[in-house]
TORPAMAR-976398 format. One record per residue: x, y, z of N, C-alpha, C in turn. Coordinates in steps of 0.1 Angstrom, whole numbers, plus 5000, padded with zeros to 4 digits. Layout:
BEGIN
XYZXYZXYZ
...
***
This chain:
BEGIN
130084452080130484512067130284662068
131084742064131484872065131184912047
130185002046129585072035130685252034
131285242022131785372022130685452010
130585572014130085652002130985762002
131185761987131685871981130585991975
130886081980129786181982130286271968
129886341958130586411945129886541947
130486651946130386771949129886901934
128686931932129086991914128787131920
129787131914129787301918128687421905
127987481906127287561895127687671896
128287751889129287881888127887971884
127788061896126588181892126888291892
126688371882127288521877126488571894
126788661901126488781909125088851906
123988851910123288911905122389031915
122589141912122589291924121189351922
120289391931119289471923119589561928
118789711924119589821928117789851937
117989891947117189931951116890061959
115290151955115890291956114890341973
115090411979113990471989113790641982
112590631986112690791980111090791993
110690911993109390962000108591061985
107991001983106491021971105391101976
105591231973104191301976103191371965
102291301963100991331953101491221944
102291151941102691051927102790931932
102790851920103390751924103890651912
104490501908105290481898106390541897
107290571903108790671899109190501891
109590561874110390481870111290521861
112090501849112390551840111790581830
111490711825110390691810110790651801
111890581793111890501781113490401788
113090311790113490201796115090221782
114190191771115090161762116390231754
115990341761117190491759117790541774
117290461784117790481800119090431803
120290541807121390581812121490481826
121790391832122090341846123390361850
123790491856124990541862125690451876
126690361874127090331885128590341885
128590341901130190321903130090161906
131890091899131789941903132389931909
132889781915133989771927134589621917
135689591917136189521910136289431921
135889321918135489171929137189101928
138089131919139389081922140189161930
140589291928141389391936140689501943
139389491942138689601952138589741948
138989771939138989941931137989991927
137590061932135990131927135990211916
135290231908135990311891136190441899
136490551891136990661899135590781894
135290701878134390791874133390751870
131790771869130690691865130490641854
130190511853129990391842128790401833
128090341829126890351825126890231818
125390151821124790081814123190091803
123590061792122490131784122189971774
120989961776120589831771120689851755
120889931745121389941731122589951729
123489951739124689881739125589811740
124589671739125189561742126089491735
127189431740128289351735128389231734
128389151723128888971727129788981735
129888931745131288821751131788681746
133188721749133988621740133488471746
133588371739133188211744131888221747
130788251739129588241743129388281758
129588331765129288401777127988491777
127688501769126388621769127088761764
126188811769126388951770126689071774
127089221771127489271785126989461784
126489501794125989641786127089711794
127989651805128889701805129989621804
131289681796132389621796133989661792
134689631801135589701804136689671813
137689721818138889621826138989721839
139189621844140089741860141189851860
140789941858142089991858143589991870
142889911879144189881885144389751885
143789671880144489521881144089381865
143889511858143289461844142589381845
141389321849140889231850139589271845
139089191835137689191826136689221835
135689291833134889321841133489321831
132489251835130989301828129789361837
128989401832127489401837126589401827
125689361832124589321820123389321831
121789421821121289461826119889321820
119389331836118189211833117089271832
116689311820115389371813114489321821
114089191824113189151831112589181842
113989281850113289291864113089451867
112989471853112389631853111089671864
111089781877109889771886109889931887
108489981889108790081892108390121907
108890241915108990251928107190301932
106890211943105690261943105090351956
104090431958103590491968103290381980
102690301977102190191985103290171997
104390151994105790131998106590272002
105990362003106990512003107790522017
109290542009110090522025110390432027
110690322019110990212019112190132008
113090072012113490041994112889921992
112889951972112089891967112889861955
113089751946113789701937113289751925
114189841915113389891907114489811891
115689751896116189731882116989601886
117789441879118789411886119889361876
121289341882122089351870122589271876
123289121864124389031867125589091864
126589061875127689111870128588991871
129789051864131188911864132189001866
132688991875134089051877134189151888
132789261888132489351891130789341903
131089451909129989461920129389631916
128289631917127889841917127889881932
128089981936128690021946127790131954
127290201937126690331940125790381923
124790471926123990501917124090631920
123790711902123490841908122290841893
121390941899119990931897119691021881
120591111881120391191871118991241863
118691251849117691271843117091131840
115791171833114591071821114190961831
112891021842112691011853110591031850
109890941853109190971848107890891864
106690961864106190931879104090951876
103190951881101790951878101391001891
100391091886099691141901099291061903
098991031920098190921929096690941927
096191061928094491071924094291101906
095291171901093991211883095291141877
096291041876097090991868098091081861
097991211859098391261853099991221852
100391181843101991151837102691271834
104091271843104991341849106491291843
106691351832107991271824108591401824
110291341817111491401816111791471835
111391391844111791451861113391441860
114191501863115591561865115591531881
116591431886116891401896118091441901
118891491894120491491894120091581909
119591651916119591741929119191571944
118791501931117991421946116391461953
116191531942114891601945113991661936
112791671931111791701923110391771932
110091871923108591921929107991991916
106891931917105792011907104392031910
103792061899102092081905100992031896
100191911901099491821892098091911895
098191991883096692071881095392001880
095091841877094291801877093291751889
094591751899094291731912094391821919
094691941921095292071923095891991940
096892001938097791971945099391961943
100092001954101491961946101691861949
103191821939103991711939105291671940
105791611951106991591952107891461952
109291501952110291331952111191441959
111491341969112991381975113291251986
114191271992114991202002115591081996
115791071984116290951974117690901979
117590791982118590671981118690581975
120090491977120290351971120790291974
120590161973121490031976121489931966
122289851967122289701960122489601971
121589521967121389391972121889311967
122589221972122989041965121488971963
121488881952119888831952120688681943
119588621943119488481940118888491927
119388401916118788371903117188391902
***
């Protein structure tokens, strides 16, 4: 007797989910994160996962404003079409995986934000302002840091020493739910 099995296949449709992760070299600080999460600018370029177009100009995702998507879909803090192949595009930022970059790790990338997307891939970050970091010995808190150069230096009086950020990069990673 010959047993057949029919084997059934369920497919689970998973939005894309990217973390952005940064290297930077931290000297006298440490915590580089955003200082008000909830007023923070996330500048990216996207790549449209149907025709490959990268936006031409920087996007931004800002968690105050968010959009319903149509059909219960969730949400989207970014939303918008391809300009070259009209195709619906979202991103939506995962509050959850807010991290900040740490000393422990310096020279390393480290996941500091991650965003589902549908339609769309990020490609590229640019760092800009409202940048905020803590001396490694007296804490002292280091807000409004201006990154748009790629580079920061100051002088934590408490520890009498200076303080720096430079060599900043980025990447995105593909990650799992």
């Amino acid at each position: 007797m010959v047993s057949v099995w029919l084997y059934s296949q369920v497919f689970v449709f998973r939005r894309p989910i990217f973390a952005l992760e940064i290297k930077a070299n931290l000297v006298g600080v440490t915590d580089l994160r955003p200082e008000d999460y909830e007023n923070f600018r996330w500048y990216l370029k996207l790549k449209c996962t149907q025709c490959g177009e990268v936006t031409e100009n920087w996007v931004y995702a800002d968690i105050t404003e968010a959009q319903e998507l149509s059909k219960g879909h969730g949400i989207g803090h970014i939303v918008g079409k391809c300009s070259f192949c009209a195709r619906q595009n979202t991103v939506e930022i995962l509050t959850d995986s807010y991290k900040s970059y740490s000393v422990e790790k310096n020279e390393q990338f480290q996941p500091i934000v991650r965003f589902e997307c549908r339609g769309a891939e990020p490609v590229d970050f640019d760092f800009r302002v409202g940048w905020r970091a803590e001396g490694i010995e007296s804490s002292t808190v280091f807000e409004d840091i201006d990154l748009n150069e790629k580079e920061w230096a100051d002088y934590d009086e408490k520890a009498g020493e200076s303080t720096e950020i430079n060599e900043l990069s980025c990447r995105f990673t593909h990650q799992k739910k």
